[in-house]
N, C-alpha and C positions, 0 to 999 in steps of 0.2 A: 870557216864555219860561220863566223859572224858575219861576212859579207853571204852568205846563202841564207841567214834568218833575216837581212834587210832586204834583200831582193823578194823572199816571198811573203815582207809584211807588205812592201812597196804592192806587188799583185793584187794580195787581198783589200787593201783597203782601195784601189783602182777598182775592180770589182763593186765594193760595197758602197762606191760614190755612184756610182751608173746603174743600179740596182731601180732609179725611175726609167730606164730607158727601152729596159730589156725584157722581153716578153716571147713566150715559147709554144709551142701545144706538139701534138703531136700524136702517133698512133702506134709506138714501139710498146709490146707488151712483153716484160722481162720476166717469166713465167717459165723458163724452160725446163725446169728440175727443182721438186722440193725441198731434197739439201741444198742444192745451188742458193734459192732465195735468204735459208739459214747463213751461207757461208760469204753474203755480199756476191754470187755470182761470180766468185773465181775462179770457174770451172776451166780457164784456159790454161792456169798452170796447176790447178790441186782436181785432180780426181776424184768424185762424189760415189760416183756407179753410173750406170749406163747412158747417161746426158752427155758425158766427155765427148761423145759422136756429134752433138749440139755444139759445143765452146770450142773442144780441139780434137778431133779425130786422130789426132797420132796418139792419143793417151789410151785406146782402146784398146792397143795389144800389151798395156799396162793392167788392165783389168784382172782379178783374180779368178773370177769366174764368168760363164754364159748370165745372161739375164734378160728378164719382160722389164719392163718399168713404164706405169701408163699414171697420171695425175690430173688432174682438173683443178684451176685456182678461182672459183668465183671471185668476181669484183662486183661492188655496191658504189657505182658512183652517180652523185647527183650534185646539180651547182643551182643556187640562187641567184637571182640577176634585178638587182635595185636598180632602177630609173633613178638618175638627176633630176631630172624635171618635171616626172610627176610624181615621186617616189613610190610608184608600182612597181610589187614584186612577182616575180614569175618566175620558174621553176622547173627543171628538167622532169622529165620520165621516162630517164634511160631504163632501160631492162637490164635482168643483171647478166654481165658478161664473163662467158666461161673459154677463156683460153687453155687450153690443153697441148700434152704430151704425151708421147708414143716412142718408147725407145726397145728397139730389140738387137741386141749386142753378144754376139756367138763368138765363141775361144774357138780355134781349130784342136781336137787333139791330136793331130796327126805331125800338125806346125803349128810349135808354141809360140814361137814368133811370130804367130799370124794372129789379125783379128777383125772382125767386119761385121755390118751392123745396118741396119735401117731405122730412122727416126724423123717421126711423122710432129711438127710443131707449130704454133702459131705465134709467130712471133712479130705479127704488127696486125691491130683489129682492135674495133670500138665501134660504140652506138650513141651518138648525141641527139634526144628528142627532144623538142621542148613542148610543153604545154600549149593548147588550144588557143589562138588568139593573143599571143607572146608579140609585143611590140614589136619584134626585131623579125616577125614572121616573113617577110618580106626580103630578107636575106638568108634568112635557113629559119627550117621546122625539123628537117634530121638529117643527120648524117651517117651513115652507116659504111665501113670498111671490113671485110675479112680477107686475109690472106692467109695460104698455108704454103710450111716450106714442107717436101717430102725430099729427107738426103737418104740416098745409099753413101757408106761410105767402107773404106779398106784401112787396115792399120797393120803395119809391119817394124816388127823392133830389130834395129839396126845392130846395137850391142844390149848389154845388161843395164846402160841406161839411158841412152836416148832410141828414139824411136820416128819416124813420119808414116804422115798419114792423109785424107783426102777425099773427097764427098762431091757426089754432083748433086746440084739439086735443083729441082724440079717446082717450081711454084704459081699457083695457081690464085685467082682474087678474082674480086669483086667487090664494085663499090656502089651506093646508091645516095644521092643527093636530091632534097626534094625543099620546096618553099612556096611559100605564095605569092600571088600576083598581083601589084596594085588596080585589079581590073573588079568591080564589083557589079553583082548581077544586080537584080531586082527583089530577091529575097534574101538582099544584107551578105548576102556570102561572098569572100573572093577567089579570084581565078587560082589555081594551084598548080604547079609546076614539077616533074619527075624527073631526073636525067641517072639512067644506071651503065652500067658496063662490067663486061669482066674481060680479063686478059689472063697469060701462062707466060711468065718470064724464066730464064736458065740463069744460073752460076755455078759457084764452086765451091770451097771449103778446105784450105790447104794448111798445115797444121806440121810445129815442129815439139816433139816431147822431151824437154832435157830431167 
């Protein structure tokens, strides 16, 4: 026991030395169920209601009833951005961003052991705009991402307490990137740049319930 609390002071203070080095961003949105967000997102081993089809789909023929479950989690984010060197501030104007879910989770009663479900989620999506004439304009003015997952998924209990289960899922995006151009016209304005895309990628969702 005392060699497992020096190994993870060892970790953490490694960590907390390198803490100038390390730097992140990202566009995972952890919004998939309103208990979920209450419960830390444990949904892969504790069952909330009809999001289990989101976290682990074998928990669904655990469920005790059919259910709808639809939420929206508005986000409000905005960053400041201080200059070094001239110490000008400037300033995002993101819009505010509404990730959502769609969980529809039906009990067989014919086979209580059965369970199956569809859930519509957005679990990576974000909008970075910045302000008109932002130093940095030249490298980005916004950034925009959404992706949606759509799983069907099956859930079958094996005994009275484990269960598996399984999801395809079907996903859809698009992205748009845009900035300006060190290219200036004759009325002070400069060139502006757009690049967007969308694609539909497949996976899967494979899930064991003990």
């Amino acid at each position: 026991m005392k060699l497992t609390n020096l190994v993870l002071l060892l970790v953490n203070l490694f960590f907390i030395s390198e803490q100038g080095y390390l730097f992140s961003q990202g566009f995972q949105v952890n919004f998939q169920g309103q208990k979920q967000q209450g419960m830390g997102c444990a949904g892969s081993a504790l069952i909330q209601d009809a999001s289990t089809l989101f976290y682990n789909p074998a928990g669904a023929s655990f469920a005790k009833y059919s259910e709808i479950n639809a939420a929206c989690t508005p986000i409000f984010g905005n960053v400041m951005y201080v200059d070094s060197a001239t110490n000008g501030v400037y300033r995002t104007e993101n819009p505010v961003g509404t990730p959502f879910n769609l969980y529809c989770l039906m009990k067989s009663k014919k086979h209580h052991r059965l369970a199956y479900g569809l859930s519509v989620t957005t679990p990576f999506g974000s909008t970075v705009q910045y302000q008109d004439g932002w130093i940095g304009r030249f490298a980005l003015t916004r950034l925009s991402m959404k992706v949606f997952h759509i799983q069907p998924s099956i859930s079958f209990k094996i005994t009275d307490n484990i269960s598996i289960g399984g999801g395809f899922v079907v996903s859809p995006g698009e992205v748009n990137l845009q900035k300006d151009l060190p290219v200036q016209f004759d009325n002070g304005t400069f060139g502006h740049a757009e690049i967007s895309g969308k694609a539909i990628g497949f996976g899967y969702n494979l899930g064991v319930f003990l």
